[in-house]
PDB file with SEQRES, HELIX, SHEET and CRYST1 records, atoms N, CA, C and O in Angstrom:
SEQRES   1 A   77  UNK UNK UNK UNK UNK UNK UNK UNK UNK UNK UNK UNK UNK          
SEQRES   2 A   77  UNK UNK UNK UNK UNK UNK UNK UNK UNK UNK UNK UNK UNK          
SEQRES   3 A   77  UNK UNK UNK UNK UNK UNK UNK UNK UNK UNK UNK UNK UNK          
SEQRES   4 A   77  UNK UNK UNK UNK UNK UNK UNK UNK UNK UNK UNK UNK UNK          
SEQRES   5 A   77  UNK UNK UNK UNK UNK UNK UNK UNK UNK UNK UNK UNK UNK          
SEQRES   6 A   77  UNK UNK UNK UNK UNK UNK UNK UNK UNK UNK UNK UNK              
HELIX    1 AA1 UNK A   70  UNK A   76  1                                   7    
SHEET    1 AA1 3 UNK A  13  UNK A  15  0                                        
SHEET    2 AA1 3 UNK A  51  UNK A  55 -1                                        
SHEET    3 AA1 3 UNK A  60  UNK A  64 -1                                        
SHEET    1 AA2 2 UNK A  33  UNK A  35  0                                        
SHEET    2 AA2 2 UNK A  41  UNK A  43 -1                                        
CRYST1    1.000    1.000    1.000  90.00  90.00  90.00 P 1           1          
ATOM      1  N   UNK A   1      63.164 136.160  62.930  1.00  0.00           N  
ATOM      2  CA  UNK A   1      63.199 136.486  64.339  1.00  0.00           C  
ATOM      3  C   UNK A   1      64.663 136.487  64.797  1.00  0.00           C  
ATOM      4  O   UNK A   1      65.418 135.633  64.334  1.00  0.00           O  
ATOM      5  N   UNK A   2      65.067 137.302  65.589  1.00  0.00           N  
ATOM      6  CA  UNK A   2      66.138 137.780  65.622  1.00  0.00           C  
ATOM      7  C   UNK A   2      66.724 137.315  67.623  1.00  0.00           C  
ATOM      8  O   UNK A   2      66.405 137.925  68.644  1.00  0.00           O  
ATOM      9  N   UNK A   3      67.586 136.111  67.495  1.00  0.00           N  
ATOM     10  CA  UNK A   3      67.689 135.460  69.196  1.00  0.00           C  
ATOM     11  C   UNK A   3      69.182 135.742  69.497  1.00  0.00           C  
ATOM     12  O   UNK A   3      70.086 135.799  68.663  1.00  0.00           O  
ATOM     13  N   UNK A   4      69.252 135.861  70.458  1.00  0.00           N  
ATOM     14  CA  UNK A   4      71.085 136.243  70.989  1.00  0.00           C  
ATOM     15  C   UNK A   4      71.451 134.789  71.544  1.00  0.00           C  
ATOM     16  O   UNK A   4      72.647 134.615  71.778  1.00  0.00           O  
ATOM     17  N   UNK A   5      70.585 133.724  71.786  1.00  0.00           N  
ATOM     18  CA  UNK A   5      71.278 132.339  72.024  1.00  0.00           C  
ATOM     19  C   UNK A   5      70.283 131.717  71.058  1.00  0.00           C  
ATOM     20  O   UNK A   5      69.493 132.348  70.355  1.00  0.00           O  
ATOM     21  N   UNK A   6      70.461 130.051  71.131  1.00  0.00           N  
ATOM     22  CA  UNK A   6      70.117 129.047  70.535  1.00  0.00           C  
ATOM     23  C   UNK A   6      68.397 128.846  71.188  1.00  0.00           C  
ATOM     24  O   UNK A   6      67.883 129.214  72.245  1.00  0.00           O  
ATOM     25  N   UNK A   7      67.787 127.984  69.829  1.00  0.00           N  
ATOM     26  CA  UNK A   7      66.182 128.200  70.081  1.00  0.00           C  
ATOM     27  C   UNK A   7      66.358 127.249  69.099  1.00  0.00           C  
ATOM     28  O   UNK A   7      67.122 127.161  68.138  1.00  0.00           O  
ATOM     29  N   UNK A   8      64.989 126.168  69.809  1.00  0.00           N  
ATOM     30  CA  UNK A   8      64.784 124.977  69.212  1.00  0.00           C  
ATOM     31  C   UNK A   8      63.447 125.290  67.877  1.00  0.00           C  
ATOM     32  O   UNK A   8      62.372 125.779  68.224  1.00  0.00           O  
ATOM     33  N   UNK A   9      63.648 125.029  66.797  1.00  0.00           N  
ATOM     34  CA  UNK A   9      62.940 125.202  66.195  1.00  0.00           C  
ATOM     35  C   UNK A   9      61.264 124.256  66.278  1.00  0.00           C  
ATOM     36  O   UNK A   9      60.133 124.622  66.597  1.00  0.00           O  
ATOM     37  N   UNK A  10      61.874 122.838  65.788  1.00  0.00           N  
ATOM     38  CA  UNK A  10      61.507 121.832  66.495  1.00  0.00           C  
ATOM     39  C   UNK A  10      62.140 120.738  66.664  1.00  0.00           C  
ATOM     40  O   UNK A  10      63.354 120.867  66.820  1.00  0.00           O  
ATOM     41  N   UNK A  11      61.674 119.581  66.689  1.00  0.00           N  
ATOM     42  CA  UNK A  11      62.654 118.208  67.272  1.00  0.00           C  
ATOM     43  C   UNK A  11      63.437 118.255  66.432  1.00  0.00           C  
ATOM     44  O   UNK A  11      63.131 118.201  65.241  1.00  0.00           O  
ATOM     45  N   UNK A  12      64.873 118.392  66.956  1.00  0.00           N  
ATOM     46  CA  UNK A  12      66.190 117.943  66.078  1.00  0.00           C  
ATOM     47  C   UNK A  12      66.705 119.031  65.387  1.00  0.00           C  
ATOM     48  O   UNK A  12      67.878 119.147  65.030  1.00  0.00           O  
ATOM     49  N   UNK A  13      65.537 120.062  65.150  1.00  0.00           N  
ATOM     50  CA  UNK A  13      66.133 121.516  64.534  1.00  0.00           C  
ATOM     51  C   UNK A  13      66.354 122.544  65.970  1.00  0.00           C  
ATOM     52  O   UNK A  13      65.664 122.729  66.972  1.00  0.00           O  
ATOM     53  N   UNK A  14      67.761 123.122  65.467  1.00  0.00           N  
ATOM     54  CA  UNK A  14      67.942 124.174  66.258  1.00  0.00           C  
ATOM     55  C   UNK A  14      68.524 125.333  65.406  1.00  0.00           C  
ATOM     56  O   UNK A  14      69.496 125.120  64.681  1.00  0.00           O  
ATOM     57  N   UNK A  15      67.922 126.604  65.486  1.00  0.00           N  
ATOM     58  CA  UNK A  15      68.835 127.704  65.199  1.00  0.00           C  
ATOM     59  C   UNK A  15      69.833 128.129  66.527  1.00  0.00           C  
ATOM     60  O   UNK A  15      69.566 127.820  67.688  1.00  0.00           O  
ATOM     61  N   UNK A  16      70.991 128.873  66.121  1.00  0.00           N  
ATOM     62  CA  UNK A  16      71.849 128.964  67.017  1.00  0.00           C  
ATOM     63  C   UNK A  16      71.801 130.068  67.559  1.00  0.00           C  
ATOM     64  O   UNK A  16      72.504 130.226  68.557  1.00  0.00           O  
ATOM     65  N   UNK A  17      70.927 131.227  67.059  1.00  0.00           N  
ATOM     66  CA  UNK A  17      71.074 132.544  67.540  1.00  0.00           C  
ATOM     67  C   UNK A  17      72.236 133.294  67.392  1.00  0.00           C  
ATOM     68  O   UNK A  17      73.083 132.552  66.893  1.00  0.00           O  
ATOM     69  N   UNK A  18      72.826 134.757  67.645  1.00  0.00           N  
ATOM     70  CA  UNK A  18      73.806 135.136  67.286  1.00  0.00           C  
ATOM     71  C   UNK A  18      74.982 134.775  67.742  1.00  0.00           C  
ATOM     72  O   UNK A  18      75.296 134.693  68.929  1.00  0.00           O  
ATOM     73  N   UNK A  19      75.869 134.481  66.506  1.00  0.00           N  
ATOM     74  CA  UNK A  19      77.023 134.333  66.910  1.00  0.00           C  
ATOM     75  C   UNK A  19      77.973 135.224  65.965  1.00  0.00           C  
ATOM     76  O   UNK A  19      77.850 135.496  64.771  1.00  0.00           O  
ATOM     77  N   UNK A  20      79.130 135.648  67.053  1.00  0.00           N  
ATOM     78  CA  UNK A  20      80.061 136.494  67.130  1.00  0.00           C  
ATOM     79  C   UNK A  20      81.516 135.270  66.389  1.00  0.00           C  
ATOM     80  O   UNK A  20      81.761 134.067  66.469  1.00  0.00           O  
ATOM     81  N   UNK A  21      82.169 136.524  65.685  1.00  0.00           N  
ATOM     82  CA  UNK A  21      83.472 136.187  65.832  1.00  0.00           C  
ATOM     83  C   UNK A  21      84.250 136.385  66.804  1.00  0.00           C  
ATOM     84  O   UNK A  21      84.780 137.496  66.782  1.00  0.00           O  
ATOM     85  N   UNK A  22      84.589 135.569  67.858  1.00  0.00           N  
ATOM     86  CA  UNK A  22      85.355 135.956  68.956  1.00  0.00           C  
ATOM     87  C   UNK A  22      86.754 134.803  68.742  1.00  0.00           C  
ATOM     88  O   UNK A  22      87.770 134.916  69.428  1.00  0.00           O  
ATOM     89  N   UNK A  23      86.615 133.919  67.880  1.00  0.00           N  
ATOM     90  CA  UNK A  23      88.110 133.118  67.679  1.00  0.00           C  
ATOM     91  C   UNK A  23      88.728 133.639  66.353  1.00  0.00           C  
ATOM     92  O   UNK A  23      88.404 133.490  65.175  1.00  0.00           O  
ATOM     93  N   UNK A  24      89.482 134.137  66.817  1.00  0.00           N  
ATOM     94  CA  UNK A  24      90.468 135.099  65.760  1.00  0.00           C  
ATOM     95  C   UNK A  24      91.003 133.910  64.698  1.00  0.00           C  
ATOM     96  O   UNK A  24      92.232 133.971  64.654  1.00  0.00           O  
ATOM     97  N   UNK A  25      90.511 132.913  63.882  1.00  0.00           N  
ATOM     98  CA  UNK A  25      91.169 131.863  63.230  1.00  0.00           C  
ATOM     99  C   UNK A  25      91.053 132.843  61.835  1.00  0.00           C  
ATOM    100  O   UNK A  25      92.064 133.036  61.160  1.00  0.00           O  
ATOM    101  N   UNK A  26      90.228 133.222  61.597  1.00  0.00           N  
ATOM    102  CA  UNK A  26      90.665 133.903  59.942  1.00  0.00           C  
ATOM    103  C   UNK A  26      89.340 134.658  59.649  1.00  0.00           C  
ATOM    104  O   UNK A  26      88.148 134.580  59.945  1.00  0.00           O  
ATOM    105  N   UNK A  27      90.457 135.686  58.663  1.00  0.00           N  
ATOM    106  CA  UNK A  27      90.284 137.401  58.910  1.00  0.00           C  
ATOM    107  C   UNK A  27      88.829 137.216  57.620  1.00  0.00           C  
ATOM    108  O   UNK A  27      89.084 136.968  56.441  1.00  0.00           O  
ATOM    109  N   UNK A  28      87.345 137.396  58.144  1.00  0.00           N  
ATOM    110  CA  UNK A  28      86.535 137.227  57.340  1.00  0.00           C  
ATOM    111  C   UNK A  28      85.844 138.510  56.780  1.00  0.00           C  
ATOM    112  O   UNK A  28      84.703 138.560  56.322  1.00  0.00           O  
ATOM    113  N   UNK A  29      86.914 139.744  56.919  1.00  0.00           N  
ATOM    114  CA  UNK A  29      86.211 140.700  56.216  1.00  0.00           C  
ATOM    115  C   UNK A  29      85.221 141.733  57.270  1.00  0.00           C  
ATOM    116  O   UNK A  29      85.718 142.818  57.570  1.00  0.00           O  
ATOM    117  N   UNK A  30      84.671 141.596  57.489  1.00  0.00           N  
ATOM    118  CA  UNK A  30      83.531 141.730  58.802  1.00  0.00           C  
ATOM    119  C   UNK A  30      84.013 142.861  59.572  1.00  0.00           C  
ATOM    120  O   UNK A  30      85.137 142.858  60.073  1.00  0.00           O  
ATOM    121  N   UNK A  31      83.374 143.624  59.660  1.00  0.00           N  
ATOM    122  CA  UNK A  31      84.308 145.412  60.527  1.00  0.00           C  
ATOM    123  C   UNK A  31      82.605 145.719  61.432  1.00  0.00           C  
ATOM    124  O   UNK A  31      81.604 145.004  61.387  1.00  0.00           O  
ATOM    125  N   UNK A  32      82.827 147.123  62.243  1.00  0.00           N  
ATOM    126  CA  UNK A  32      81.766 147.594  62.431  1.00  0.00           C  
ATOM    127  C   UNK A  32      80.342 148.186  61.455  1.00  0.00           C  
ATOM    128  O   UNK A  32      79.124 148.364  61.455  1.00  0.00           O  
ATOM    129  N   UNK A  33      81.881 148.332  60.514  1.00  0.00           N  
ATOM    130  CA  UNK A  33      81.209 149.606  59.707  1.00  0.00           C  
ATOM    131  C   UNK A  33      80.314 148.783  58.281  1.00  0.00           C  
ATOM    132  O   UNK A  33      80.148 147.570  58.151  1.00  0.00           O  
ATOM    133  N   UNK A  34      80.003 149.515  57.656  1.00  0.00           N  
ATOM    134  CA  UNK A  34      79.415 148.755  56.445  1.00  0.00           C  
ATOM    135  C   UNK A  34      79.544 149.644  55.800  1.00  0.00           C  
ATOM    136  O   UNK A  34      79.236 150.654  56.432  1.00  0.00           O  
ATOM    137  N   UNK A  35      80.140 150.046  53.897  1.00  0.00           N  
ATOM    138  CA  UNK A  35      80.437 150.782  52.972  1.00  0.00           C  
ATOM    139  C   UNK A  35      78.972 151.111  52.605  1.00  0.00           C  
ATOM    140  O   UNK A  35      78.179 150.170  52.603  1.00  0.00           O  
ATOM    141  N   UNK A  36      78.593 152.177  52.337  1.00  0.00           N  
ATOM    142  CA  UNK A  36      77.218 152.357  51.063  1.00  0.00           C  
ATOM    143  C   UNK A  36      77.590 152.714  50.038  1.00  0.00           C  
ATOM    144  O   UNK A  36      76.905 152.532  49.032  1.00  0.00           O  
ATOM    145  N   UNK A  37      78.887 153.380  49.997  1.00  0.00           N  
ATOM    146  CA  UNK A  37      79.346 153.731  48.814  1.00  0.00           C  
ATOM    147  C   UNK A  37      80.461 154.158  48.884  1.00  0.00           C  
ATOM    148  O   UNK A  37      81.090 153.891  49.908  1.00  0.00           O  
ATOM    149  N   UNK A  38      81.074 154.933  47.879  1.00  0.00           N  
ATOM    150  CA  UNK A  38      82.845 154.989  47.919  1.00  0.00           C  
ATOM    151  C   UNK A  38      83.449 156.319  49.392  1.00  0.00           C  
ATOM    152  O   UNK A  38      84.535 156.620  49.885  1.00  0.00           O  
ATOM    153  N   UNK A  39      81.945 156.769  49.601  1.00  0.00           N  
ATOM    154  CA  UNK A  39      82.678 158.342  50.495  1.00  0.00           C  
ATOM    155  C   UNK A  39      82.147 157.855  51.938  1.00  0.00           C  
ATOM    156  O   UNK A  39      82.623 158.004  53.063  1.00  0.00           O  
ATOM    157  N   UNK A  40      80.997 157.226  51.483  1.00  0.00           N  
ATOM    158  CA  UNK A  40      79.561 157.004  53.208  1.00  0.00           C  
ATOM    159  C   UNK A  40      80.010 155.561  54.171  1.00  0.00           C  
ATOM    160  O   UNK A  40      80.254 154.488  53.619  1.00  0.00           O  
ATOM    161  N   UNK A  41      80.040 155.658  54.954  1.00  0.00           N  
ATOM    162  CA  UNK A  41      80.420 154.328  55.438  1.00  0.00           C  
ATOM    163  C   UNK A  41      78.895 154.855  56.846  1.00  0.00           C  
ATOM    164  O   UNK A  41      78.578 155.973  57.252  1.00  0.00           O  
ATOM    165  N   UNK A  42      78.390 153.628  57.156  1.00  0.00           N  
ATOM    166  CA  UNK A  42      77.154 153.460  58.101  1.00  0.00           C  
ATOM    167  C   UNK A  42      77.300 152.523  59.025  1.00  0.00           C  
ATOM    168  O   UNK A  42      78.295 151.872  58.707  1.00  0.00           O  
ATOM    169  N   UNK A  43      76.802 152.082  60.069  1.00  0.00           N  
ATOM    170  CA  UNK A  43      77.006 151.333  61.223  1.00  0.00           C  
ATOM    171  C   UNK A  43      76.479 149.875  60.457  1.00  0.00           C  
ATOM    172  O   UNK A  43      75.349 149.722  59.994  1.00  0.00           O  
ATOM    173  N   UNK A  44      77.320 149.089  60.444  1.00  0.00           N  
ATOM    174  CA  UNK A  44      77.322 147.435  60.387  1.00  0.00           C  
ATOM    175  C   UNK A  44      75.922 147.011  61.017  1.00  0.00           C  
ATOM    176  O   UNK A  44      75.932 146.856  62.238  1.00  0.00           O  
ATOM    177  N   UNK A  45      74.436 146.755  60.188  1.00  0.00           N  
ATOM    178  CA  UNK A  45      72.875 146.488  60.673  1.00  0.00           C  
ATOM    179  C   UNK A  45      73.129 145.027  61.571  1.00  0.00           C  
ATOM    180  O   UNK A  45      72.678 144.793  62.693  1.00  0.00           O  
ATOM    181  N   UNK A  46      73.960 144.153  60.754  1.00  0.00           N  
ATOM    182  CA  UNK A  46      74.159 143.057  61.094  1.00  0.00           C  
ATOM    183  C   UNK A  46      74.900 142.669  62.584  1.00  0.00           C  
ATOM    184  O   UNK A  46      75.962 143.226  62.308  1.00  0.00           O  
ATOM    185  N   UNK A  47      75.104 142.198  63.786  1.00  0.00           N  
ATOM    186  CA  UNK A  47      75.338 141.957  65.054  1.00  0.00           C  
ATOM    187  C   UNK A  47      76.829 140.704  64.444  1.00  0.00           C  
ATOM    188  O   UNK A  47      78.042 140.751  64.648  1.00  0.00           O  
ATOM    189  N   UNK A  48      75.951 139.704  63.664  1.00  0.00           N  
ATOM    190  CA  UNK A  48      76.889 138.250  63.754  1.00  0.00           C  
ATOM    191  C   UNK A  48      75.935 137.395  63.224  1.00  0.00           C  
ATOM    192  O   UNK A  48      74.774 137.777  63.081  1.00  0.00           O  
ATOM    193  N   UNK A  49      76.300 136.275  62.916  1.00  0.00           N  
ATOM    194  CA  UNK A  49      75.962 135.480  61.954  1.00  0.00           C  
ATOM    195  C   UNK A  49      75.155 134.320  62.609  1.00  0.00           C  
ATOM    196  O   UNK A  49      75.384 134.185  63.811  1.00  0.00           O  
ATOM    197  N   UNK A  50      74.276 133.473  62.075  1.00  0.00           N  
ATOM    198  CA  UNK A  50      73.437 132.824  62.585  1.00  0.00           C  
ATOM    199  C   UNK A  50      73.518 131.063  61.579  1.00  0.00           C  
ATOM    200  O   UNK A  50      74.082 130.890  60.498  1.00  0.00           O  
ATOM    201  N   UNK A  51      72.794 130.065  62.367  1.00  0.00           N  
ATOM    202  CA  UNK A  51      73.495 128.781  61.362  1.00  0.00           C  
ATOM    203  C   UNK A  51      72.167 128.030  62.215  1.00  0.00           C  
ATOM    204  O   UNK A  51      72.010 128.224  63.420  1.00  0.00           O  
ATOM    205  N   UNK A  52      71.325 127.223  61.468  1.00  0.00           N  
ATOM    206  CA  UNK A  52      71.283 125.939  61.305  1.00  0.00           C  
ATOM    207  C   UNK A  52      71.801 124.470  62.265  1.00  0.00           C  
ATOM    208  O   UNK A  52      72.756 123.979  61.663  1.00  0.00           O  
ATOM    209  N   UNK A  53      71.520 123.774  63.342  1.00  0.00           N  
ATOM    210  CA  UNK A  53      71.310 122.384  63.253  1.00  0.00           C  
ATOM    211  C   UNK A  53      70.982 121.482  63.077  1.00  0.00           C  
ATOM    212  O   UNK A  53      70.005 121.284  63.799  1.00  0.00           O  
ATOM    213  N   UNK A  54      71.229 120.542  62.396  1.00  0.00           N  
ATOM    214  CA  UNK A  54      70.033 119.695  61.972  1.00  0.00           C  
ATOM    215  C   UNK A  54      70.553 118.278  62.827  1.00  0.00           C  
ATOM    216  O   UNK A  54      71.567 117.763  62.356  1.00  0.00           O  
ATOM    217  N   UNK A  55      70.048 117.713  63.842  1.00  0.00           N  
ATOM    218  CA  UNK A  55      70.005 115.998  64.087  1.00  0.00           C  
ATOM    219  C   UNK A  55      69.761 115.149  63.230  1.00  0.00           C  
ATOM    220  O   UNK A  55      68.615 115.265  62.797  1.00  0.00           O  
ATOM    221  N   UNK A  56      70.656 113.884  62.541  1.00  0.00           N  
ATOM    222  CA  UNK A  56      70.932 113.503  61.673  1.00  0.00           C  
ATOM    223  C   UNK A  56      70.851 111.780  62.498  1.00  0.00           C  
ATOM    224  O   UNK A  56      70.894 111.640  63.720  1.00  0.00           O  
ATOM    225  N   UNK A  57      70.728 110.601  61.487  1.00  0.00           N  
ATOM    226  CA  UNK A  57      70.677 109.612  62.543  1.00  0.00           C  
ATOM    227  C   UNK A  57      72.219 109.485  62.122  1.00  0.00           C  
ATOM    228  O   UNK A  57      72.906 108.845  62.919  1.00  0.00           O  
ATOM    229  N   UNK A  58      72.928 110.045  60.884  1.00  0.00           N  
ATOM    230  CA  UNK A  58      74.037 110.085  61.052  1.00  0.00           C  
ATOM    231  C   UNK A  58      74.947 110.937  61.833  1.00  0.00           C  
ATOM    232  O   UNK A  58      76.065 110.445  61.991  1.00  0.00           O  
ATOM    233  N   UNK A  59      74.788 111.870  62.259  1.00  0.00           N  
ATOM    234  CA  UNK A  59      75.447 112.805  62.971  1.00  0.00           C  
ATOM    235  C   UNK A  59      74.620 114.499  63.124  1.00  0.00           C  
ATOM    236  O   UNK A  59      73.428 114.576  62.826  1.00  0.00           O  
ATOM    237  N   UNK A  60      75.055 115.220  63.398  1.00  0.00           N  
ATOM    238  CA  UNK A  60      74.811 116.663  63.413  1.00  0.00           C  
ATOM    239  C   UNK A  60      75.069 117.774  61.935  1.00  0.00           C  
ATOM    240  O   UNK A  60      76.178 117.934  61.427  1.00  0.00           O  
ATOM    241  N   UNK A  61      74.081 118.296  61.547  1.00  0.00           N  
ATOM    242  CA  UNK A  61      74.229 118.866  59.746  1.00  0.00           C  
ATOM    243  C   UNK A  61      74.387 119.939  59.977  1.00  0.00           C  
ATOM    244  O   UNK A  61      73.479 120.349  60.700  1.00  0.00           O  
ATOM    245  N   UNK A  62      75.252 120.833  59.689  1.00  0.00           N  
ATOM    246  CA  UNK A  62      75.265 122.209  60.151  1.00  0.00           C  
ATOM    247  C   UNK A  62      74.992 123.485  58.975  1.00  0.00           C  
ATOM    248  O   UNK A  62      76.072 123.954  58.617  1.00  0.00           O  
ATOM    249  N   UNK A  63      74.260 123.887  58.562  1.00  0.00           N  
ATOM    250  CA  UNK A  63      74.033 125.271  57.346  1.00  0.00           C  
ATOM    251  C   UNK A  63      74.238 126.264  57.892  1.00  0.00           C  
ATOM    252  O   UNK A  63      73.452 126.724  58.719  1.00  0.00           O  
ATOM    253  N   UNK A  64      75.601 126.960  57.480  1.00  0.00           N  
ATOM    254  CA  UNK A  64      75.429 128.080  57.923  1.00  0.00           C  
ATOM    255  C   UNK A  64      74.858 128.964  56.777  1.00  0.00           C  
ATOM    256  O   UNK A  64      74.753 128.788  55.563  1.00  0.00           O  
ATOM    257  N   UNK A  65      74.345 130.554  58.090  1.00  0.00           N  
ATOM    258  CA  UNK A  65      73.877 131.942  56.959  1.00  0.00           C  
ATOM    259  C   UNK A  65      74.981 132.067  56.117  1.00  0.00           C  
ATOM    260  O   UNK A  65      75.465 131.214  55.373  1.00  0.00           O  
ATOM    261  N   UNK A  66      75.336 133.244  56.315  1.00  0.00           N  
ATOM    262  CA  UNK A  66      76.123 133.558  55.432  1.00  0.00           C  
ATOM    263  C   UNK A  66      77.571 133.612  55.757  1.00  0.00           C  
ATOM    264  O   UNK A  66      78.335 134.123  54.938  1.00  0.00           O  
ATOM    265  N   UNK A  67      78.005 133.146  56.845  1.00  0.00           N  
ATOM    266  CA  UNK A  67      79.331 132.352  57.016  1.00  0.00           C  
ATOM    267  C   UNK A  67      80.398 133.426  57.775  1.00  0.00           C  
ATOM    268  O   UNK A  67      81.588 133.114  57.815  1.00  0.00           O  
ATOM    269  N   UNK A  68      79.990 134.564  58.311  1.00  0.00           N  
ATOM    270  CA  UNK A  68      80.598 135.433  58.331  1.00  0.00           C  
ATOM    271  C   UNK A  68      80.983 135.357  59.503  1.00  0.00           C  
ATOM    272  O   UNK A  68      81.909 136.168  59.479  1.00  0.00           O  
ATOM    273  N   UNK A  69      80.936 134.876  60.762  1.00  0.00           N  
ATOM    274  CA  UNK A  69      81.539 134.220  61.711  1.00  0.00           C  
ATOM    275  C   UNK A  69      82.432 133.124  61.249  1.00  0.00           C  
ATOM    276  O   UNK A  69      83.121 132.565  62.103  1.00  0.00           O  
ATOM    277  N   UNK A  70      82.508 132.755  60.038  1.00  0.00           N  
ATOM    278  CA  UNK A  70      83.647 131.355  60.030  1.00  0.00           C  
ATOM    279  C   UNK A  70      82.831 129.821  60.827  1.00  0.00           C  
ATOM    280  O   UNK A  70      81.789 129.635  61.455  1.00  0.00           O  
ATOM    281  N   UNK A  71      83.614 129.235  60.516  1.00  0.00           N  
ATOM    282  CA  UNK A  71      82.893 127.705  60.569  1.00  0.00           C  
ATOM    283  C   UNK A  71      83.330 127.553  62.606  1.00  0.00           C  
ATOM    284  O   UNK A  71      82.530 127.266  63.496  1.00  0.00           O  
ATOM    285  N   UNK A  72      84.592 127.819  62.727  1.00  0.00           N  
ATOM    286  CA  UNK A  72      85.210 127.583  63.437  1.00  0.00           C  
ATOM    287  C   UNK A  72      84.134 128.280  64.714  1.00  0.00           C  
ATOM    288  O   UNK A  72      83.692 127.657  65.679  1.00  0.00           O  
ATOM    289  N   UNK A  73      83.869 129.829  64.359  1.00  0.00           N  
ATOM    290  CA  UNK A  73      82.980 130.513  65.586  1.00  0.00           C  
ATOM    291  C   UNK A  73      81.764 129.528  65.491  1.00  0.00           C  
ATOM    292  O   UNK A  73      81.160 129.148  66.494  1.00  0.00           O  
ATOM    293  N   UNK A  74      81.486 129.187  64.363  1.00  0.00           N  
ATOM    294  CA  UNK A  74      79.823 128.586  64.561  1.00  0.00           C  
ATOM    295  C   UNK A  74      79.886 127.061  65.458  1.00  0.00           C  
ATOM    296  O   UNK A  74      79.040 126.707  66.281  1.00  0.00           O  
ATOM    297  N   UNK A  75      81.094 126.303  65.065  1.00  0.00           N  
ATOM    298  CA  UNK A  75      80.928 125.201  65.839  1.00  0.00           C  
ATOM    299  C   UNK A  75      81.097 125.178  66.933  1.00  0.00           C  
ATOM    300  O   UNK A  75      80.738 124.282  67.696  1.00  0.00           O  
ATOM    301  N   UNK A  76      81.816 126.401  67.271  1.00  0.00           N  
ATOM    302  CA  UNK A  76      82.210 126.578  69.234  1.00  0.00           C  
ATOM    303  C   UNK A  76      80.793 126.908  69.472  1.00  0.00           C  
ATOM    304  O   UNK A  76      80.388 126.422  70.528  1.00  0.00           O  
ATOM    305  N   UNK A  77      79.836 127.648  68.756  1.00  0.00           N  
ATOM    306  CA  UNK A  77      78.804 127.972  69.856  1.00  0.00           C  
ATOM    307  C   UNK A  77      78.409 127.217  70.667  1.00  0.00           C  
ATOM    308  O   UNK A  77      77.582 127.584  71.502  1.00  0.00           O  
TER     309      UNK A  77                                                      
END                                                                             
């Protein structure tokens, strides 16, 4: 399921919904476009990257997807 903010999964779990690279800390590759092959380039399916909270009695656990916002965008969300 696909959320533009944060949604509680259940107690203590939260997904974060989309998040954007908007803190320029480091260059993760990530364009509009997406390659299919060496000549075709197609519109980027993907929006931004999505992560995991977990409530911990030690602290907050964070998994991100596939990281492509950077750690830095995911913890500002």
């Amino acid at each position: 399921m696909e959320t533009k903010g944060p949604v509680l999964v259940t107690d203590g779990i939260t997904v974060t919904g989309e998040i954007l690279s908007i803190i320029d800390f480091e260059d993760t590759g990530i364009t509009t476009e997406a390659v299919t092959d060496e000549v075709m380039k197609t519109p980027n399916p993907v929006a931004g990257d999505q992560a995991l909270f977990f409530r911990t009695l030690e602290g907050v656990l964070v998994i991100l997807g596939c990281g492509h916002a950077d750690l830095v965008n995911t913890v500002g969300t």
